[in-house]
C-alpha positions in Angstrom: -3.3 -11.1 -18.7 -1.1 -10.2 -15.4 -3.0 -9.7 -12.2 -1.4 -9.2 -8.9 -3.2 -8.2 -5.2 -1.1 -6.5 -2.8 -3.7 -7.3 0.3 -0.6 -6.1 2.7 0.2 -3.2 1.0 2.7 -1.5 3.5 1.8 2.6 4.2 3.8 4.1 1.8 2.3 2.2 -1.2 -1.8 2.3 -1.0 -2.1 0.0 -4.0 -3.9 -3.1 -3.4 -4.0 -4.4 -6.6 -2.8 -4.3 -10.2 -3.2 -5.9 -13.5 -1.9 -6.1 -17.1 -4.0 -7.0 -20.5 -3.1 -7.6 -24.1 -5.0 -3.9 -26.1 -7.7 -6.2 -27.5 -11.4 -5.7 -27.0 -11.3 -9.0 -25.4 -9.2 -7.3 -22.7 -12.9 -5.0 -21.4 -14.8 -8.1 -20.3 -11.7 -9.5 -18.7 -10.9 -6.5 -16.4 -14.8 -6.5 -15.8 -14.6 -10.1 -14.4 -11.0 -9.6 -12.2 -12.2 -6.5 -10.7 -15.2 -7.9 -9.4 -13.5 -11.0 -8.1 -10.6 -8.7 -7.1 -12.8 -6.3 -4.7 -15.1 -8.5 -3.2 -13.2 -9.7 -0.2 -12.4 -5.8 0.1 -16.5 -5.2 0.9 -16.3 -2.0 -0.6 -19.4 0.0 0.1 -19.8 2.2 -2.7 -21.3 0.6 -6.1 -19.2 -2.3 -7.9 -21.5 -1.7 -10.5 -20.8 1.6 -10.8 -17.3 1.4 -10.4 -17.3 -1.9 -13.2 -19.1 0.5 -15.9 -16.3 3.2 -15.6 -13.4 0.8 -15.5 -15.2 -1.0 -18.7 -14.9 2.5 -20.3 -11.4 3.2 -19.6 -10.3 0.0 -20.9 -12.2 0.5 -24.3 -10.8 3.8 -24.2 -7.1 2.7 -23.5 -7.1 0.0 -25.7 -8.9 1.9 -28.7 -6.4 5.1 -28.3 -3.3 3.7 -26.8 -0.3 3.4 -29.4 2.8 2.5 -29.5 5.9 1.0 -31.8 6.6 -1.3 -29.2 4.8 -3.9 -27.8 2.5 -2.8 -25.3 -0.4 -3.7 -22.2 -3.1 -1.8 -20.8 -2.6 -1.3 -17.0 -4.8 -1.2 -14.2 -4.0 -0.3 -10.7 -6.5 -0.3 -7.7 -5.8 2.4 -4.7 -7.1 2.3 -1.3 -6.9 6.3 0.0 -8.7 5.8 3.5 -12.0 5.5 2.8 -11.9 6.6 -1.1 -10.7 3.9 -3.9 -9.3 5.0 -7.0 -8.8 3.1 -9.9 -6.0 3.8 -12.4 -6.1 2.9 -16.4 -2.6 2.9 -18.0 -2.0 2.7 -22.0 1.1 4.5 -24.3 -1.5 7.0 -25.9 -0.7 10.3 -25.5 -2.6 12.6 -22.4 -3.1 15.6 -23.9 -5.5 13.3 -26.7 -7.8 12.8 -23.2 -11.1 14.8 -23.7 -14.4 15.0 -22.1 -16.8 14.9 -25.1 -20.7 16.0 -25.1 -21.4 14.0 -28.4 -25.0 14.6 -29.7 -27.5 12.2 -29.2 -27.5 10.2 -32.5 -23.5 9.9 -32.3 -22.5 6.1 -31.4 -19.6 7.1 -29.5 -18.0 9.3 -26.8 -19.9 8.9 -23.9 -17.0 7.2 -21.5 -15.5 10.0 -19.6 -19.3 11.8 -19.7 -20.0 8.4 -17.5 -17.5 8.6 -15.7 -17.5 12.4 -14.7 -20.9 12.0 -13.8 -20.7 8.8 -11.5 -17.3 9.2 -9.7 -17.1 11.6 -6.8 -13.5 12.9 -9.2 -11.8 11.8 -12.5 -7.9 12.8 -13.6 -6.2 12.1 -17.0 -2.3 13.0 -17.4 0.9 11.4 -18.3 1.4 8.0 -16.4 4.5 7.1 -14.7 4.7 4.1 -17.1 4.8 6.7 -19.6 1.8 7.2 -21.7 -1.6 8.2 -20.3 -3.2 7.4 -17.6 -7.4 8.2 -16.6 -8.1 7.3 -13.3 -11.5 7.9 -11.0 -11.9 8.1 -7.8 -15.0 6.8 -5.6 -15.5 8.0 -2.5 -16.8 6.5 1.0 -16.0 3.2 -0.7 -14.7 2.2 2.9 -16.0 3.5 6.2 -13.4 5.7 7.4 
């Protein structure tokens, strides 16, 4: 796992803070953990619960779907857009494999992005500039203005 915090992130770049993890399942409860640490001197004042339960389902979902030939990490990036955050999941799957589902209520899966489009004030999913996919949210009046 790679985790770096840009704290004086200069204007042009509003990313505060970025990490890397192995596409294991082990990888969830780690980006649960850093994120939490990684925010809390930020005092956001929107839900970290909130925002921990969607990031949990990206990562499942990056590291279940992403694939690759090569060698690969799941990528998260944290953006502070004046007083919205977005958070970015990176993996090599491919975008247009990126659905919102409405599973029935006895299916075990596919409830991720129905969490996440129904918590987040926005949600994308495209290519990445890593190349790939990448699902992102955005959470809004996480900062006062």
């Amino acid at each position: 796992m790679t985790f770096v915090v840009d704290r004086w992130a200069c204007a042009e770049s509003p990313r505060i803070g970025m990490m890397e993890l192995q596409p294991v399942p082990e990888s969830v409860p780690r980006a649960r953990r850093w994120f939490r640490r990684f925010i809390a001197p930020y005092r956001p004042t929107c839900s970290v619960d909130d925002c921990v339960l969607m990031l949990s389902e990206l990562v499942t979902n990056a590291v279940l779907y992403g694939r690759s030939d090569a060698e690969w990490v799941v990528r998260v990036e944290c953006f502070r857009e004046g007083s919205s955050l977005r958070v970015e999941v990176h993996n090599p799957g491919f975008p247009a494999n990126v659905r919102l589902r409405r599973p029935d209520a006895d299916d075990a899966h596919g409830r991720g992005l129905l969490l996440v489009d129904s918590i987040a004030a926005a949600w994308h999913a495209g290519p990445s500039h890593t190349g790939g996919t990448v699902v992102s949210f955005v959470m809004s009046d996480a900062w006062p203005a």
